[in-house]
N, C-alpha and C positions, 0 to 999 in steps of 0.2 A: 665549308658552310658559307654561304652567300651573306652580302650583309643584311637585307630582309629579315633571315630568319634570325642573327643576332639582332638586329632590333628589335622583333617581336619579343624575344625573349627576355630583352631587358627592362621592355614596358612591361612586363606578366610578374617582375620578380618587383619591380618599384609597387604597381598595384598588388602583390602580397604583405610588404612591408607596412603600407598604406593601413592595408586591412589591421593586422598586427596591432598595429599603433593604436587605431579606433578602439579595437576590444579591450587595449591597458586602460586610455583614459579612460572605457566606459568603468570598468572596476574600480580605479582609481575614486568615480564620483562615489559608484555604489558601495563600496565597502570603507567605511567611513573608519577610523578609528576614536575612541572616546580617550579622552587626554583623564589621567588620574582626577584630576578634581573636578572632573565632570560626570563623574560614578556615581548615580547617588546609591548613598549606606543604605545596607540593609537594616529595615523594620524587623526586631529580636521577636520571636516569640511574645505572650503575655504569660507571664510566670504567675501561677498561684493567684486566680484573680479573683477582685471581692466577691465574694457571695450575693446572691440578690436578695435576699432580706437577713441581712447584716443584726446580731442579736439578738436572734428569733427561736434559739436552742432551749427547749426548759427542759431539767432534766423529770421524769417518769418512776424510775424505779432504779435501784441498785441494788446489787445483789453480793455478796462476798463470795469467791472462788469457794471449794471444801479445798482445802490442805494448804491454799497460800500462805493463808496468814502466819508471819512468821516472826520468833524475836532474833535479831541476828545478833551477832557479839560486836558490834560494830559500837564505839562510846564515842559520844561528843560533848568536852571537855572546852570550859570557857569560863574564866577570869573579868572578874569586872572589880575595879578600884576606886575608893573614894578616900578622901583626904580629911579628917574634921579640926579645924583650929578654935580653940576652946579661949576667946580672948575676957572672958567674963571671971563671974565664981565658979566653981567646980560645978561641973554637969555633965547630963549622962548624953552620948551619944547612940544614935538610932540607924539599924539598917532596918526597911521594912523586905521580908524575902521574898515578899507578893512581888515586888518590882523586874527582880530574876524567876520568875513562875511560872511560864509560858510553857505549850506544848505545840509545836510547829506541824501543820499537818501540809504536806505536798500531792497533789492529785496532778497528775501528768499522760498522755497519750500522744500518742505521734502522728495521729492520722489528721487529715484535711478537715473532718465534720467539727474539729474542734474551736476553730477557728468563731464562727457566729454565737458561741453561747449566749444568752441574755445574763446578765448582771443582777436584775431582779427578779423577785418571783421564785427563785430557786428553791426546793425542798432541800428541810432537815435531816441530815444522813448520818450514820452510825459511823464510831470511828471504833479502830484495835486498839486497845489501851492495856497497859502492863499494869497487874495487881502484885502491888509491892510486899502486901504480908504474903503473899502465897506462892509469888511468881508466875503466874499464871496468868493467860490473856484472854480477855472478855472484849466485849461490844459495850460500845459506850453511846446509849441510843438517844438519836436528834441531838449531835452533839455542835453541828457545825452548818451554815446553807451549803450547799455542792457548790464549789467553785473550782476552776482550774486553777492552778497553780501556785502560791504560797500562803497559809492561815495561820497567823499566831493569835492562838486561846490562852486565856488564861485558865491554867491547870487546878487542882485542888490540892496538890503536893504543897502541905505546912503550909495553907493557904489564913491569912490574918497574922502571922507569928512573925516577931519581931528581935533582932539581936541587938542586945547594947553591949554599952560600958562606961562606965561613969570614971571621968577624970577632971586632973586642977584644973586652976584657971593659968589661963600662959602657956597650955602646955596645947598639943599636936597629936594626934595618934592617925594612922591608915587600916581600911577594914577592907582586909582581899575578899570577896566573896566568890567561891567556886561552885559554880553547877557544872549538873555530870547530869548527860540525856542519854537515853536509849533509841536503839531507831527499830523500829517494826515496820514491814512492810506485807503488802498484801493487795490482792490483784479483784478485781469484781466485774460483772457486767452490767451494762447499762440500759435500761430504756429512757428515750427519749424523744419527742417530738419539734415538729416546727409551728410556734404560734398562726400561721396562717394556715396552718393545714392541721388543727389539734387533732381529730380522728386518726391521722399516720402516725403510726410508731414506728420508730429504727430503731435500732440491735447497735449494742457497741463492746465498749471495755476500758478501762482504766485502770493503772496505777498508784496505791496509794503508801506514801510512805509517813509516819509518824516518828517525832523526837519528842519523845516523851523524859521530861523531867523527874530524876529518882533519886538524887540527891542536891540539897542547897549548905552551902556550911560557910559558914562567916569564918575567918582569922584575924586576929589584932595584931599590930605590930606594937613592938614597944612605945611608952608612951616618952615622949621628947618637949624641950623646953623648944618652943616656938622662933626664940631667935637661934636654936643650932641649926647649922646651915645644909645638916646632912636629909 
């Protein structure tokens, strides 16, 4: 091999290394890498977003399932305590049972449209209600406005009736008072509209569950001289 043709050959191989070289820097400029805190975070979805006319639901009509309505055996049991110290003459103390008289009505559903109800304006709606001389369950009509989620009514269970007991003066006595509810529940369907659009009705459904108060009973504890310390 003449030296010519080694030098041509060794100029042909520096100008490929040449080339080589050019095409790393050019990637080098163009494939840039992003350094961690130059990432920016992702934008999450919007979850469950407000409604455009925000308490605008009034409800239309409801209707009770045929065969939900139901008494279950399901009892809620609740204790309330007062203390009376009698530092006077002899007198009588007072529990009034209107105070423990409530009937709790819960109206719940799980779906999205629930969300906008309006607050006012709501219709009178019938509630299940347990008849204690018969046992038996009836509609207790225009008992409540429709509202979602918790109502305490005062009940008619021994509604005005009062327990005493009359003791000394100096003396102490505690009056346990126990109510005992029932719970009924029962499923309906709904119509109802949107105030900016009253001619459309929608179709729906709800949950209703009632604790209905069916016994109240006072207990006294023994009556105690004020300074024993028990």
């Amino acid at each position: 091999m003449t030296i010519f043709v080694i030098m041509n050959l060794f100029f042909r191989l520096i100008f490929i290394l040449a080339a080589v070289g050019a095409l790393t820097a050019c990637n080098d400029e163009v494939f840039v890498s992003i350094r961690p805190e130059e990432k920016p975070d992702p934008v999450p979805p919007e979850e469950n977003p407000e409604p455009v006319f925000s308490d605008s639901l009034v409800l239309s009509a409801l209707e009770y399932i045929d065969y939900t309505t139901v008494l279950t055996d399901e009892i809620w049991e609740l204790e309330g305590v007062t203390n009376f110290y009698n530092h006077d003459s002899q007198g009588t103390m007072y529990i009034l049972l209107d105070n423990y008289n409530s009937t709790l009505v819960s109206i719940s559903n799980s779906t999205y449209y629930v969300t906008p109800w309006a607050k006012e304006d709501q219709p009178l709606i019938d509630i299940p209600c347990l008849d204690l001389a018969t046992e038996t369950l009836y509609m207790r009509h225009d008992f409540i406005p429709f509202k979602f989620g918790i109502t305490s009514v005062r009940g008619e269970l021994r509604g005005g009736e009062k327990d005493s007991l009359t003791i000394p003066a100096n003396t102490m006595v505690r009056a346990t008072v126990h109510i005992t509810r029932r719970k009924i529940t029962a499923s309906a369907n709904i119509t109802y509209y949107n105030t900016e659009y009253p001619t459309q009705s929608e179709m729906g459904w709800v949950n209703v569950v009632v604790w209905q108060p069916v016994d109240i009973r006072v207990v006294w504890s023994d009556v105690l001289p004020i300074e024993d310390p028990r």
